[in-house]
C-alpha positions in Angstrom: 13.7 -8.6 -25.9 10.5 -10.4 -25.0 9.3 -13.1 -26.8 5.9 -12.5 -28.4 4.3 -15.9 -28.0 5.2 -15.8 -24.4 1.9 -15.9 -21.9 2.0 -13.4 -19.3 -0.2 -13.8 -15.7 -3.1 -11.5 -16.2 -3.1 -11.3 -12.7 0.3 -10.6 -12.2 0.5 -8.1 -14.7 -1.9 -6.6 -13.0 0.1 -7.0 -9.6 3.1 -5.5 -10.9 1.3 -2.2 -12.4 -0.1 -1.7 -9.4 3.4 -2.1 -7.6 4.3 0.3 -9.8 1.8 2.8 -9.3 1.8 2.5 -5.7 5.5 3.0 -5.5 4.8 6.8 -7.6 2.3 7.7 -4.8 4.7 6.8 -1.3 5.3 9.8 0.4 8.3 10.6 2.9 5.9 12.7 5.4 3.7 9.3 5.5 0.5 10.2 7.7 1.9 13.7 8.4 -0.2 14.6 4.6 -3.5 14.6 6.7 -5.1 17.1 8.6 -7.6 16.2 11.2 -11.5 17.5 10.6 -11.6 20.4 13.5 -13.9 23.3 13.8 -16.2 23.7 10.9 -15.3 20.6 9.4 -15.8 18.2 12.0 -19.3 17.8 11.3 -17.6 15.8 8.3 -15.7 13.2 10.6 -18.8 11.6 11.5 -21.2 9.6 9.7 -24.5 10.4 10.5 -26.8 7.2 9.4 -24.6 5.0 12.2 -25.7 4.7 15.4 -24.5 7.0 18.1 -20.9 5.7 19.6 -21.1 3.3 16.1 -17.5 1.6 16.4 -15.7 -1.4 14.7 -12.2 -2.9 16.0 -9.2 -2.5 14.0 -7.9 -5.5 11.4 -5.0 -6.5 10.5 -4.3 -9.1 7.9 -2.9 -9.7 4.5 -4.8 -9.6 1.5 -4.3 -9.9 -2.3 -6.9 -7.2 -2.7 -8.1 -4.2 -1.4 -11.4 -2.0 -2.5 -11.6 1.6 -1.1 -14.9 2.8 -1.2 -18.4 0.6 -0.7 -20.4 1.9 -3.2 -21.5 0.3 -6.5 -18.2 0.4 -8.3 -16.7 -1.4 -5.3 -19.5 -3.9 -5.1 -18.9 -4.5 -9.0 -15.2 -4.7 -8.0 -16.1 -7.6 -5.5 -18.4 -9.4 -7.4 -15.9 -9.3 -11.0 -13.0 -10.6 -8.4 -15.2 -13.4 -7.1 -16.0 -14.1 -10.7 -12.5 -14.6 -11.7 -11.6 -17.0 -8.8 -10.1 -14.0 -6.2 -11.7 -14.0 -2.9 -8.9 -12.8 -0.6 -9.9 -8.8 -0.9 -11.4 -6.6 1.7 -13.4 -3.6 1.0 -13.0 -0.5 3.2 -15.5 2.5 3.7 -16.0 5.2 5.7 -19.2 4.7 6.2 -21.2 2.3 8.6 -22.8 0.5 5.9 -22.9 -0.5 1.8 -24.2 2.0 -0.4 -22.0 5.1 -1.4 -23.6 8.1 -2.9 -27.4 5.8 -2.1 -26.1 5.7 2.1 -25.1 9.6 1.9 -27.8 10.7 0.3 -31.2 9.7 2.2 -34.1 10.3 0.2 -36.6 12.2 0.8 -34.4 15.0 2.2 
């Protein structure tokens, strides 16, 4: 039984839910789940606000955090971490830039 009183981490609480979580969503067939963008859909493998041949190298390192997606719910995500004292996060986008749904969809047009 836990004791009531006790203080728990918020940030390992956290840490542990999302072990948890993350463990429900491992799959045995790993990167065999994705289908590559051919055909008619490989208009959709490109991003076309980046420059042509637009690149970036490949990192690998450790972090305690990591954003998918660069749009404003990420940005919030970044700036609510940096608020709480967690700067060791990396956000990662498809895209060439910041922005989400505001880079995808150029206005006029």
């Amino acid at each position: 039984m836990t004791d009531p009183d006790a203080t728990v981490d918020p940030l390992e609480a956290a840490r542990e839910r999302y072990q948890q979580e993350r463990a429900k969503r491992l799959r045995s067939d790993g990167m065999e789940q994705f289908q590559e963008l051919r055909g008619d859909l490989a208009e959709f493998d490109r991003d076309p606000f980046a420059d042509p041949g637009f690149n970036r190298d490949a990192i690998e390192r450790d972090v305690d955090v990591i954003i998918v997606g660069a749009g404003f719910a990420g940005m919030l995500t970044a700036a609510r971490l940096l608020d709480r004292g967690v700067d060791d996060f990396l956000i990662i986008d498809k895209a060439g830039d910041f922005g989400g749904t505001r880079y995808w969809n150029r206005y006029p047009g």
